[in-house]
MARPAVO-640463 format. One record per residue (C-alpha): x, y, z; residue in three letters. Coordinates in steps of 0.2 Angstrom, whole numbers, plus 2048, in hexadecimal, padded with zeros to 3 digits. Example, Ala and Ser with C-alpha at 12.3 -4.5 7.8 and 13.67 -1.06 7.14 Angstrom:
BEGIN
[[83E, 7EA, 827], 'ala']
[[844, 7FB, 824], 'ser']
END
This chain:
BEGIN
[[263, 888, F00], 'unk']
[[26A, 881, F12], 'unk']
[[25F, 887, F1E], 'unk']
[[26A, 88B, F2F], 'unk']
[[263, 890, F40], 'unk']
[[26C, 897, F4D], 'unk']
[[26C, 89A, F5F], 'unk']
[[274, 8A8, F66], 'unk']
[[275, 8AE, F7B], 'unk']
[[280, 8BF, F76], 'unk']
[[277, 8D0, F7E], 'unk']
[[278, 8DF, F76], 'unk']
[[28B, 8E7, F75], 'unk']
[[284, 8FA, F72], 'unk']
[[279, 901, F83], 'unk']
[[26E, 90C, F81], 'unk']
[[276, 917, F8B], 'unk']
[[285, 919, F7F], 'unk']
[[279, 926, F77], 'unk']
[[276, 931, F8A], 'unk']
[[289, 930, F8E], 'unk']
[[28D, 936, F7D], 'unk']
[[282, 945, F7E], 'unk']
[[28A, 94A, F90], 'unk']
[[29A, 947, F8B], 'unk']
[[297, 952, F7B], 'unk']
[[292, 961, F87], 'unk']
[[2A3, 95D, F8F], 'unk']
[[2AF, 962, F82], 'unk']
[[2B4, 962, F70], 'unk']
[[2B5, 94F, F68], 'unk']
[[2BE, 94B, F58], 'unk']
[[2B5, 93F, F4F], 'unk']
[[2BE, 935, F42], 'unk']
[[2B7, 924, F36], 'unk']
[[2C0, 91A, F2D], 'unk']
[[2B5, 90D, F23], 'unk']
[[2BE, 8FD, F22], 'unk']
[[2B1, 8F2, F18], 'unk']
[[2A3, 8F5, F0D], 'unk']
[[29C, 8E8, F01], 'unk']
[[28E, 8E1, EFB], 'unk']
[[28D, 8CE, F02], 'unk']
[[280, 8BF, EFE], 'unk']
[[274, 8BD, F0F], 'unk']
[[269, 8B2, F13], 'unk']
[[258, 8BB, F1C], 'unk']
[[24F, 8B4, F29], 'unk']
[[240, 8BD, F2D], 'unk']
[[232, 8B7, F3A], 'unk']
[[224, 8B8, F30], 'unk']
[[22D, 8B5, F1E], 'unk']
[[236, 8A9, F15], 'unk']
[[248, 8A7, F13], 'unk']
[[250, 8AF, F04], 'unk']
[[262, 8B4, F00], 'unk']
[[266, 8C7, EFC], 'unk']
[[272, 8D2, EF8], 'unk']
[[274, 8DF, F07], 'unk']
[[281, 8ED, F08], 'unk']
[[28E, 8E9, F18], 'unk']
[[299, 8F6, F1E], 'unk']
[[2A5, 8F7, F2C], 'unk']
[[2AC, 908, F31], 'unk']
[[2B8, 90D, F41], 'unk']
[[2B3, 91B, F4A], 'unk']
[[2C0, 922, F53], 'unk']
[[2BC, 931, F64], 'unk']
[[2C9, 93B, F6C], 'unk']
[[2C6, 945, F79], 'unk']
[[2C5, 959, F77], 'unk']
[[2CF, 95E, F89], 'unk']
[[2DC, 953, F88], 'unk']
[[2DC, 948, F77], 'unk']
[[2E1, 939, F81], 'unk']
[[2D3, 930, F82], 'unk']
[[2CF, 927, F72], 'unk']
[[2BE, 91B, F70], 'unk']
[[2BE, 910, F61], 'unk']
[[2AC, 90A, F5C], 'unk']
[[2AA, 8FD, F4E], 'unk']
[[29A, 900, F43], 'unk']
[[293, 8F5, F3A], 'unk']
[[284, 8F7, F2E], 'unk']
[[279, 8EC, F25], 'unk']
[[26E, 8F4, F17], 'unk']
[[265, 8F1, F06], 'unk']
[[266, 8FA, EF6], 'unk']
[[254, 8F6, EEF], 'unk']
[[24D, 8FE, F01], 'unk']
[[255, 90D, F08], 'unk']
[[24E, 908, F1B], 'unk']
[[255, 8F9, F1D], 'unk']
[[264, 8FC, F2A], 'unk']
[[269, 8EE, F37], 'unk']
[[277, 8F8, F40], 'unk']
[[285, 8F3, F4F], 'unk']
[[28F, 8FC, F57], 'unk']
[[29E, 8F2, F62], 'unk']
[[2A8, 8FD, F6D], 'unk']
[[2B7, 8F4, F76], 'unk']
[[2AF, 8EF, F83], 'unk']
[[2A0, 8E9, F7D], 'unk']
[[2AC, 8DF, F72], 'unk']
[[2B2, 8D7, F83], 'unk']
[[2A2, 8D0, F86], 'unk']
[[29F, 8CC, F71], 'unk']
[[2B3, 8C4, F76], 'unk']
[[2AC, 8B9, F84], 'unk']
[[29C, 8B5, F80], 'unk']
[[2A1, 8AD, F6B], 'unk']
[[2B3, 8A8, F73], 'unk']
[[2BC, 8B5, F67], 'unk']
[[2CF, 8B1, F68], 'unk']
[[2D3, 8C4, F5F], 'unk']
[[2D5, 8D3, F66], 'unk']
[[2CA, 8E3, F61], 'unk']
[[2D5, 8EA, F53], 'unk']
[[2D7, 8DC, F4D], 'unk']
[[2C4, 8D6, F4C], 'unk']
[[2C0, 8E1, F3D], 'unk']
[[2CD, 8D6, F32], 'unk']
[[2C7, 8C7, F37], 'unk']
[[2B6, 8CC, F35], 'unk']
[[2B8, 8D1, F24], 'unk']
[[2C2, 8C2, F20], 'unk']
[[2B2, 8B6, F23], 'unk']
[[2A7, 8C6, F1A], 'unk']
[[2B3, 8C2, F09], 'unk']
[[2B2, 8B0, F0C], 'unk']
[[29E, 8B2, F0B], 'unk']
[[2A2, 8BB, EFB], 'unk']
[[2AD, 8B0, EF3], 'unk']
[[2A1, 8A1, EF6], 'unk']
[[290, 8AB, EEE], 'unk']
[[294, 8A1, EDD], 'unk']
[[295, 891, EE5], 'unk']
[[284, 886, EE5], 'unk']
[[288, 87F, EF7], 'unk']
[[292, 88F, EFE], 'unk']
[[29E, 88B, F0F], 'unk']
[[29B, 89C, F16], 'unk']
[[28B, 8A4, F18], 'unk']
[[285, 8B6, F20], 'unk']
[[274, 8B2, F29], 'unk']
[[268, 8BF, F2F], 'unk']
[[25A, 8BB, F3A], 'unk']
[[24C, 8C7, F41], 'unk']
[[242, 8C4, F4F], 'unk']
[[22E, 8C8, F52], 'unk']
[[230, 8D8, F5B], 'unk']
[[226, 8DA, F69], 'unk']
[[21D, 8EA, F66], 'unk']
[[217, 8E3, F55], 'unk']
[[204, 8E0, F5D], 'unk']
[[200, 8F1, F61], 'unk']
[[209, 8F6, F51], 'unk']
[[1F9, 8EB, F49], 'unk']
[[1EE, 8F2, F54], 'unk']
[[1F2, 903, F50], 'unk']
[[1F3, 8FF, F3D], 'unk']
[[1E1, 8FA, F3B], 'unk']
[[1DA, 909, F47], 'unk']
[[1E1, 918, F42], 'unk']
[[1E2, 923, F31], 'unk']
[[1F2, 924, F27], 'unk']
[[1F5, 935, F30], 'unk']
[[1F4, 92C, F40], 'unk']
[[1FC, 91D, F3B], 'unk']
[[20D, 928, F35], 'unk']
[[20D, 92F, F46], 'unk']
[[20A, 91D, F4F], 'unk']
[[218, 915, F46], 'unk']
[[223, 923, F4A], 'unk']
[[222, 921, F5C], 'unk']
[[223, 90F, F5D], 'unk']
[[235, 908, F66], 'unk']
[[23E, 8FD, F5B], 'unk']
[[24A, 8F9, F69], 'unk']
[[241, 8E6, F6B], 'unk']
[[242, 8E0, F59], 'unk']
[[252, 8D6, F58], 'unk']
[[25D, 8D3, F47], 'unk']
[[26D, 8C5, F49], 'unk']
[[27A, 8C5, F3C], 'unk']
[[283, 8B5, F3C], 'unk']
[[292, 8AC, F31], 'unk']
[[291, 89B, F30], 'unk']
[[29D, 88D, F27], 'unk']
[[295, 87F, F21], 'unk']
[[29D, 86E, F1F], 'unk']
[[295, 85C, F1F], 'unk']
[[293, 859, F30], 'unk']
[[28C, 86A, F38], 'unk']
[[28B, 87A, F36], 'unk']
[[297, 888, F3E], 'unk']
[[293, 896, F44], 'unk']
[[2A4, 8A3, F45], 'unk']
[[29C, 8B1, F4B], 'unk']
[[28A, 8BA, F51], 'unk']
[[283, 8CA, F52], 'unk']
[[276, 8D2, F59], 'unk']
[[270, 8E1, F50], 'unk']
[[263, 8EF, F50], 'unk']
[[258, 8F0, F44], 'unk']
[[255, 904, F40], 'unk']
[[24C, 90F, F47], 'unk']
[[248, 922, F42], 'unk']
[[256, 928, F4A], 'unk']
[[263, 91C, F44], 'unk']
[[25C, 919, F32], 'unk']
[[25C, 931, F32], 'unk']
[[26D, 92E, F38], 'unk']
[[271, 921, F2A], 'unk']
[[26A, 92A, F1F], 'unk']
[[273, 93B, F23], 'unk']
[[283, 935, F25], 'unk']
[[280, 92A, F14], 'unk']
[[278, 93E, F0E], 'unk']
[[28A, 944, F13], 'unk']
[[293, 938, F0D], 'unk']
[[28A, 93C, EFB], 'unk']
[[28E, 94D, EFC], 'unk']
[[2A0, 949, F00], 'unk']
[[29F, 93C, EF1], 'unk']
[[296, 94B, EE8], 'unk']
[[2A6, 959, EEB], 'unk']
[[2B3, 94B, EE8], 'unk']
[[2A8, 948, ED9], 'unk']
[[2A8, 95A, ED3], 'unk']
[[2BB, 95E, ED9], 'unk']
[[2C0, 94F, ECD], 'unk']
[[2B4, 954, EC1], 'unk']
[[2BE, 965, EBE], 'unk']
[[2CE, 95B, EBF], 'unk']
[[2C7, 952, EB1], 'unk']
[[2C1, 961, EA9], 'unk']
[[2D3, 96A, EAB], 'unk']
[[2D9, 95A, EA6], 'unk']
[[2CE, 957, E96], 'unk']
[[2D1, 96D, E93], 'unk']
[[2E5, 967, E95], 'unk']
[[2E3, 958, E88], 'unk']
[[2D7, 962, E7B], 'unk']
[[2E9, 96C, E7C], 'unk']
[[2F3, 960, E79], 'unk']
[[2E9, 959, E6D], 'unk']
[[2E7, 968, E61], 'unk']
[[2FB, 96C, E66], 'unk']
[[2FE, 95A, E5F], 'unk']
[[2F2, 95B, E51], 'unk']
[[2FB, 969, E4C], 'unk']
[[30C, 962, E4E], 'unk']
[[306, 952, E46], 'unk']
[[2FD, 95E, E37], 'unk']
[[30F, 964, E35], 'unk']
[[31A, 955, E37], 'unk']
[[30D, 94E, E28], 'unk']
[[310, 95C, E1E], 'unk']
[[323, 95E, E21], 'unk']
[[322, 948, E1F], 'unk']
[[31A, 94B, E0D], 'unk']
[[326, 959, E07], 'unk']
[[333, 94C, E10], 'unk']
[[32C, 93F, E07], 'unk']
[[32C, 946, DF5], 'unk']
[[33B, 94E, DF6], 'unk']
[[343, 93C, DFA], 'unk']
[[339, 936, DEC], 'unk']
[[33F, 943, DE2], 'unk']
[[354, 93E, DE7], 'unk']
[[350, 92E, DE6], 'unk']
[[34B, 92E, DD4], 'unk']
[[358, 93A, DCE], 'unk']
[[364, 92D, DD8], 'unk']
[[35E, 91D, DD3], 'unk']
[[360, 923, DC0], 'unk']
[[36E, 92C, DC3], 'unk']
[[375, 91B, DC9], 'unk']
[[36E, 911, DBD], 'unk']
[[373, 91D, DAD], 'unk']
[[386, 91D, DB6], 'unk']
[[387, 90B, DB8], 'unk']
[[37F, 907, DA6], 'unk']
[[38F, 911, DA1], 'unk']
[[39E, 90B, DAC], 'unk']
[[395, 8F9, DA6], 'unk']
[[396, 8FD, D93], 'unk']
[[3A8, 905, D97], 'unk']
[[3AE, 8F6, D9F], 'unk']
[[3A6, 8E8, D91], 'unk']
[[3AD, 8F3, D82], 'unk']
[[3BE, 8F1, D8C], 'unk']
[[3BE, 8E3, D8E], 'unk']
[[3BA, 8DD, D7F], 'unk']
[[3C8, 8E9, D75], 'unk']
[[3D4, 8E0, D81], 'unk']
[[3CE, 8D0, D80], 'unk']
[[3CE, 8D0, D6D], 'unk']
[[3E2, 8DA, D6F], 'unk']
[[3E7, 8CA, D7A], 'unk']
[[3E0, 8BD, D6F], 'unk']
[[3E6, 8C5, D60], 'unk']
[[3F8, 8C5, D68], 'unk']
[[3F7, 8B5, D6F], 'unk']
[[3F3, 8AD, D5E], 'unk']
[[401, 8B6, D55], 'unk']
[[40D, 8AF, D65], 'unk']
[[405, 8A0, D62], 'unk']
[[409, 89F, D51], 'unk']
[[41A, 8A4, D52], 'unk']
[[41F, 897, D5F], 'unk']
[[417, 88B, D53], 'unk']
[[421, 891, D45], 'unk']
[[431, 88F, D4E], 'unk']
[[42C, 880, D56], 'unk']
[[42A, 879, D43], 'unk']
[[43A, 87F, D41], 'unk']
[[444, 878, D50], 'unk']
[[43B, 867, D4B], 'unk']
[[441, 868, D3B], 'unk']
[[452, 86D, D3E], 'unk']
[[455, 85C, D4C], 'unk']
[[44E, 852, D3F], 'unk']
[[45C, 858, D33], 'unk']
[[46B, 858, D40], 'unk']
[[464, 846, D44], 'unk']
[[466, 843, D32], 'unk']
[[477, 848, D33], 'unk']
[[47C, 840, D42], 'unk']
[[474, 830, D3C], 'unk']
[[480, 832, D2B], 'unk']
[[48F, 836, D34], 'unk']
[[48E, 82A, D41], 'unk']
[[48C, 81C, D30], 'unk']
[[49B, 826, D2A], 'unk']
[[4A4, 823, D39], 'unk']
[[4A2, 812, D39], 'unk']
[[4A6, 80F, D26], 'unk']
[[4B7, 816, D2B], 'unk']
[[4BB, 80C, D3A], 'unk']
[[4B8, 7FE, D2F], 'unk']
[[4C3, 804, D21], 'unk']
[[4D0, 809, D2F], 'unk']
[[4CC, 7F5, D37], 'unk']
[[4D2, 7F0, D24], 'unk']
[[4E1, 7FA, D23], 'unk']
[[4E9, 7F6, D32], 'unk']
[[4E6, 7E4, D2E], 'unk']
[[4F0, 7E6, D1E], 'unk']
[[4FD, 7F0, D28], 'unk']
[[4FF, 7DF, D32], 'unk']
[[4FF, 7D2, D23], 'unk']
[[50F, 7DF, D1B], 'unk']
[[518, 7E1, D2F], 'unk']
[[517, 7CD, D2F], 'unk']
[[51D, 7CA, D1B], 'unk']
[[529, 7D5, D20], 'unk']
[[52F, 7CF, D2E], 'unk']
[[531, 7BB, D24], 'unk']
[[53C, 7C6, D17], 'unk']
[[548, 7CB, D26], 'unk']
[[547, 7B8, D2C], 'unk']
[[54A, 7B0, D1A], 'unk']
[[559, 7BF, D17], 'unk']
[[560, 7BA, D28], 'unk']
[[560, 7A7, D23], 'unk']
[[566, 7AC, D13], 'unk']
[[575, 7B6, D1B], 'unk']
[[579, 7A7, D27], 'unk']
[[576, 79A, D16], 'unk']
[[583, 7A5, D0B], 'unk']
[[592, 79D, D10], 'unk']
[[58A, 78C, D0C], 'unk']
[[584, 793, CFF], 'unk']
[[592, 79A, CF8], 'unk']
[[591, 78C, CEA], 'unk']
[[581, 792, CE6], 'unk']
[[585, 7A3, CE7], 'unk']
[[589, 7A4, CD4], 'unk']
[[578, 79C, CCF], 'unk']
[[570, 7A5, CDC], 'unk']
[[57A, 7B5, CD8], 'unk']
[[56A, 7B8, CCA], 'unk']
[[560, 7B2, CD5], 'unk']
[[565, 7BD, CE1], 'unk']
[[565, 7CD, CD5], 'unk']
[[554, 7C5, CD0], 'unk']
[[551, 7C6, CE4], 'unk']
[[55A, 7D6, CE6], 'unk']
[[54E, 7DD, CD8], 'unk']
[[541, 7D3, CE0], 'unk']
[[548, 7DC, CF1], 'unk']
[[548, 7EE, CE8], 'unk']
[[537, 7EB, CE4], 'unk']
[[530, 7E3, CF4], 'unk']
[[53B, 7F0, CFC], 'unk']
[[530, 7FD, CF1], 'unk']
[[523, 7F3, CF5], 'unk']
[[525, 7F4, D08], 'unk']
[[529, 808, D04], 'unk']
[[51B, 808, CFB], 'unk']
[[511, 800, D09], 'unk']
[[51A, 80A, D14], 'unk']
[[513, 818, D0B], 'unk']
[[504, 810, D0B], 'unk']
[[504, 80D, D1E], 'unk']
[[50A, 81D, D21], 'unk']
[[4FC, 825, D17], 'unk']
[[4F0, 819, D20], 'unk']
[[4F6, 81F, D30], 'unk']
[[4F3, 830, D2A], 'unk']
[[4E1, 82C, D21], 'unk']
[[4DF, 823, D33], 'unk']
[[4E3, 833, D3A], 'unk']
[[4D9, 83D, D2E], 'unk']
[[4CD, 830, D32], 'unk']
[[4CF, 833, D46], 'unk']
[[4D1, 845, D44], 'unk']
[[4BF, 845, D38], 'unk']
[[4B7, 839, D45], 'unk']
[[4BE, 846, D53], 'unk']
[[4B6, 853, D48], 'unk']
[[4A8, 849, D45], 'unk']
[[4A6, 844, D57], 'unk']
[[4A8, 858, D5A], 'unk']
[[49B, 85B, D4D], 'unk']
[[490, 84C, D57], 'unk']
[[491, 857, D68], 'unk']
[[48F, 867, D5C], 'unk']
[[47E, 860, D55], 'unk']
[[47B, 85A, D66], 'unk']
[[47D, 86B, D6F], 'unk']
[[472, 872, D60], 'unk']
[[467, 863, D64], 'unk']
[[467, 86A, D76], 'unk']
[[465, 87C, D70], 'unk']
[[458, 876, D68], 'unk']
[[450, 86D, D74], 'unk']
[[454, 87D, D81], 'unk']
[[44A, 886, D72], 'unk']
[[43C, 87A, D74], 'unk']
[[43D, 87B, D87], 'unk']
[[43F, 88E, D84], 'unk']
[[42E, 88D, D79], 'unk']
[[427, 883, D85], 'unk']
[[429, 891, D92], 'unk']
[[423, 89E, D86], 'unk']
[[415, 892, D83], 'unk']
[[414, 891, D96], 'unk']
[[416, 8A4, D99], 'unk']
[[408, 8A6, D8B], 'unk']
[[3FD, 89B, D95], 'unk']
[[402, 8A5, DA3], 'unk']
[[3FE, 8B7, D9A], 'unk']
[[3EF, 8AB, D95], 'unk']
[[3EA, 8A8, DA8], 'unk']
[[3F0, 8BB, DAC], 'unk']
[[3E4, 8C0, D9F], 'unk']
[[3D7, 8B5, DA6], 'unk']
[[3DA, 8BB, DB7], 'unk']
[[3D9, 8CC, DB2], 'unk']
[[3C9, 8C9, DAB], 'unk']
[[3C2, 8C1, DBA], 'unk']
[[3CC, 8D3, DC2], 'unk']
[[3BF, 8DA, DB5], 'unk']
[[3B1, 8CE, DBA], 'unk']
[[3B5, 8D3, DCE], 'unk']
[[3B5, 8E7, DC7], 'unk']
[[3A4, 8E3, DC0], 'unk']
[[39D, 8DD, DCF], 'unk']
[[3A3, 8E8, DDA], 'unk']
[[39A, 8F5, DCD], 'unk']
[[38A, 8EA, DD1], 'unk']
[[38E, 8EB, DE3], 'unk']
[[390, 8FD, DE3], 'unk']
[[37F, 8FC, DD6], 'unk']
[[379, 8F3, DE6], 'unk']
[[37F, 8FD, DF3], 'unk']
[[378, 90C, DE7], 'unk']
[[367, 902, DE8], 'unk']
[[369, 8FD, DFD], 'unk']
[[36B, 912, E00], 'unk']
[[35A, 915, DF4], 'unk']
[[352, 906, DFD], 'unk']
[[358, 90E, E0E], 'unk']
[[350, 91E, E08], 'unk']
[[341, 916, E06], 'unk']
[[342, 90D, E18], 'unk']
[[344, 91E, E1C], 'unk']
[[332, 925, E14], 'unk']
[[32B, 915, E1C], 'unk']
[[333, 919, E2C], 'unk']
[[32B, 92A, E29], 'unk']
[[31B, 924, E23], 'unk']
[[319, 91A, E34], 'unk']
[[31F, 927, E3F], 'unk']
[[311, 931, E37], 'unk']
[[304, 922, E3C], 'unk']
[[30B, 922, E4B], 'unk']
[[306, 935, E4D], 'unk']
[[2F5, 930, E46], 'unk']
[[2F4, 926, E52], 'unk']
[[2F7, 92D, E5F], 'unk']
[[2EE, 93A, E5B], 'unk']
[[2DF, 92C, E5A], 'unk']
[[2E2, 928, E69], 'unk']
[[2E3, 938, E70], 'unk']
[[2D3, 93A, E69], 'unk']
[[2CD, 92D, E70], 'unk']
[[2D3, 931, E82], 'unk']
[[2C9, 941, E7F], 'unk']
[[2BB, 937, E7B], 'unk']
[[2BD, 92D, E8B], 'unk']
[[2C1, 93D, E94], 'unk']
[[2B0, 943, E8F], 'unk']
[[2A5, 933, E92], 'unk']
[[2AD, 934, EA4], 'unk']
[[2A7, 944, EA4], 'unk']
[[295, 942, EA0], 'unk']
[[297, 932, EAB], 'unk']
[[29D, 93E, EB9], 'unk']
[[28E, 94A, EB4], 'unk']
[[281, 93D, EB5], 'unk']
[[286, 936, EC4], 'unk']
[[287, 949, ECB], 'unk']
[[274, 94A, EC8], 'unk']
[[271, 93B, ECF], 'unk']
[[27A, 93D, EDE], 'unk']
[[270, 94F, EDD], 'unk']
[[25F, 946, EDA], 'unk']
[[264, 93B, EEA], 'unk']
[[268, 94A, EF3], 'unk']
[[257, 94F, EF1], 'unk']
[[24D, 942, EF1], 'unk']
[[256, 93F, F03], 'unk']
[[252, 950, F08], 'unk']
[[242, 94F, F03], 'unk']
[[240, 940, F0D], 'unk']
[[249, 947, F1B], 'unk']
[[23C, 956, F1C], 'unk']
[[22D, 94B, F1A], 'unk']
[[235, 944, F28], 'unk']
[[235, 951, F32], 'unk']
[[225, 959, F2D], 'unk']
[[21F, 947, F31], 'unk']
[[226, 947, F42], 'unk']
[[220, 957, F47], 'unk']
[[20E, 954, F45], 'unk']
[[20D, 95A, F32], 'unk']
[[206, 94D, F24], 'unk']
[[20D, 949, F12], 'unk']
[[20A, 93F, F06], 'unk']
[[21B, 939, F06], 'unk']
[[21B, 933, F1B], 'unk']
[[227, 92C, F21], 'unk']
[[225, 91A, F26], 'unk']
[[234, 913, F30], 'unk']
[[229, 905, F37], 'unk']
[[225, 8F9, F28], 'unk']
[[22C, 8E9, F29], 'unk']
[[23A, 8E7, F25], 'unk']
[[242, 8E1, F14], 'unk']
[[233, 8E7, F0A], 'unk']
[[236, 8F5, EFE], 'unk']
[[22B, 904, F01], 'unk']
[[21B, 905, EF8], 'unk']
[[219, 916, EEB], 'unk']
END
């Protein structure tokens, strides 16, 4: 613990006149008296006492702003700043100050204080927090020292101690002045180099009139505490009466909404069921309608598209057959056809060889013609010869008539021949328009075939049509089973709604519960603040019995040192 010692010059701010003047000016008129406490904490301090050592407690400070105005003309406003220093553990220990504005001229002057009055308090309770804020530090930066001085009457105090009887010695003590013992609150700032001290006070330690006035205004301050107390109390109470309403209107409600859920709640059970096998029996059905369907048409298609198919094989096998016999044909006429142009090649050679004969016949009768004169000797001998040439000439000229004949009817076999090839050539195209016709047969049975494969695809694409219809059935089935799942999203819903009033019915409950613990808090603190009440009245009467020459067990003893707790 740093020990710190200070020295301080300041006088007392309070005079003792403030008292005398107070009482004169209260026989001068009505005063308004208003306080306002600004602070009031419990802060680490570290006691000095004179004839103890130092130690660090936790002592009550409070700060309060009284405010005066005057009765007559309520102009005149005087602002004193209490400040009080006390101790839980010991009810006496009071080390008060009161600074009025002029005092706090001097305070002002004598610390060099660069605020103003109102602004003291705020400042003051700035470097108080600070104190706080540093109690968990092991070497804190502020500090709150008080230091008490030896009073002066202490020696006859002694004297009077070891003299008299406990009667007398209650007495003593009461009469004794208190005015020359000395308290100085301090704040000090630590650092490395020094310690600095921001401000110090010189209080009063109390005597009986201040520690009664302490005690009375704390006394009324209880009872205060004690109405607000019992005013909130029957807030709470209404409250808690209000709640315990609401709570059995809602337990009701919540007892109906339950049993309203569970008749919802079968109900929906009871339609779902009935739905779902509704469903279920109603999509078994459609799904054996539509695979008994499907399967009399699929059996109908493939029967007719196996007697089509047969068919077109059939007359394919046909058409086949037929080109191979008009190729046949063709193949023999065309052989035909040239046979002939061969025999016609022949004939028209031979017609030739008989043009050309003739013609030497023409030559050797013009050369005969020309030779007749000179051969006119010869015409006798050649008279048979002639005859025998005219014979000759009768039968070539047959001949040649014959081959005439045989041209002529050559030129017309040729013709028969060009009029058989023209019909051959005619029955050529004939076969080859039937060869076409067929082949447009083949091409057209290749389009049945096509358009079969096509009734083939149609077929297949109406059964994935059918496959779609069946899936939309188990998309419906699923819709079906989406609506019963909703339902049961529903009940769920439902079911946590119905938690949810449970709970908040718990915590209702539970509010009640906190309602009523506040209430017996506020109860128990009621009689305590009673048992306070009247333990300080009975102090406050032993008091007075004490002051007024009477004697009590219980004597009140204002003059024990101070920060010692009082001795049973």
């Amino acid at each position: 613990m740093t020990t710190t010692t200070m020295t301080t010059t300041t006088t007392s701010y309070v005079d003792a006149e403030d008292g005398r003047s107070a009482g004169q000016n209260a026989g001068q008129g009505p005063t308004t008296t208003s306080s306002e406490i600004l602070f009031e904490q419990v802060i680490p301090v570290h006691v000095k006492e004179f004839d103890k050592q130092e130690r660090v407690e936790q002592l009550g400070f409070r700060i309060s702003l009284c405010t005066t105005q005057d009765g007559h003309n309520m102009v005149k406003v005087d602002k004193v700043l209490k400040l009080q220093v006390t101790s839980e553990k010991d009810s006496f220990f009071l080390h008060s100050l009161e600074v009025t504005e002029d005092s706090f001229q001097r305070l002002k002057h004598d610390q060099s204080i660069l605020v103003d009055f109102t602004d003291f308090p705020s400042h003051l309770i700035a470097l108080l927090e600070h104190c706080i804020e540093a109690k968990q530090d092991a070497h804190p930066k502020f500090l709150c020292v008080l230091s008490t001085s030896k009073p002066s009457s202490e020696v006859q105090h002694n004297s009077l101690s070891s003299t008299s009887g406990s009667q007398g010695n209650s007495q003593a003590a009461s009469a004794l002045p208190f005015d020359s013992a000395t308290s100085v609150v301090g704040i000090v700032e630590t650092n490395q180099f020094k310690h600095l001290c921001h401000i110090s006070m010189k209080f009063q330690p109390g005597n009986d009139a201040r520690i009664k006035d302490y005690l009375s205004q704390r006394l009324s301050e209880v009872r205060a505490a004690r109405s607000a107390l019992e005013s909130s109390l029957k807030a709470e109470e209404a409250t808690t009466a209000k709640l315990s309403g609401e709570l059995r209107q809602a337990t009701e409600a919540l007892a109906s909404e339950q049993l309203t859920g569970r008749e919802q709640t079968s109900r929906w059970e009871t339609e779902k069921q009935s739905l779902l096998n509704d469903c279920k029996q109603e999509l078994l059905r459609e799904i054996s309608e539509l695979r008994d369907k499907y399967e009399a048409e699929k059996r109908a298609m493939e029967a007719e598209f196996k007697a089509e198919k047969d068919a077109l094989t059939a007359s394919n096998t046909d058409l086949l057959h037929k080109v191979a016999t008009l190729q046949d044909e063709k193949f023999s006429l065309d052989a035909k056809s040239r046979e002939l142009g061969v025999k016609v090649e022949s004939l028209e050679g031979d017609l030739k060889l008989l043009r050309d004969s003739e013609s030497d016949l023409k030559q050797s009768n013009l050369e005969l013609d020309s030779g007749k004169h000179g051969a006119e000797k010869q015409n006798n001998l050649l008279l048979m010869k002639v005859a025998g040439l005219e014979a000759s000439m009768r039968e070539k000229e047959a001949l040649v008539r014959t081959l005439k004949d045989q041209l002529q009817s050559g030129e017309q076999s040729s013709a028969a021949l060009q009029d058989s090839f023209a019909e051959m050539k005619l029955a050529l195209s004939r076969a080859e328009e039937r060869s076409s016709l067929s082949a447009q047969e083949v091409n057209k049975g290749n389009q049945i075939i096509e358009k079969l494969q096509q009734d083939l695809k149609s077929s297949r694409a109406k059964m994935k049509l059918k496959s779609q219809v069946i899936t939309q059935q188990e998309h419906l089935l699923q819709e079906k089973q989406s609506a019963v799942d909703k339902l049961e999203r529903d009940e769920m819903i439902s079911k946590s709604q119905i938690q949810g009033m449970q709970a908040e019915k718990s915590a209702l409950s539970r509010t009640c519960d906190d309602q009523k613990d506040k209430l017996l808090e506020s109860k128990q603190l009621l009689d305590q603040n009673q048992q306070m009440i009247q333990w300080l009245n009975n102090q406050i009467n032993e008091a007075q019995i004490a002051k007024y020459g009477g004697t009590s067990r219980f004597a009140f003893r204002p003059t024990r040192k101070l920060g010692t707790p009082s001795e049973s």
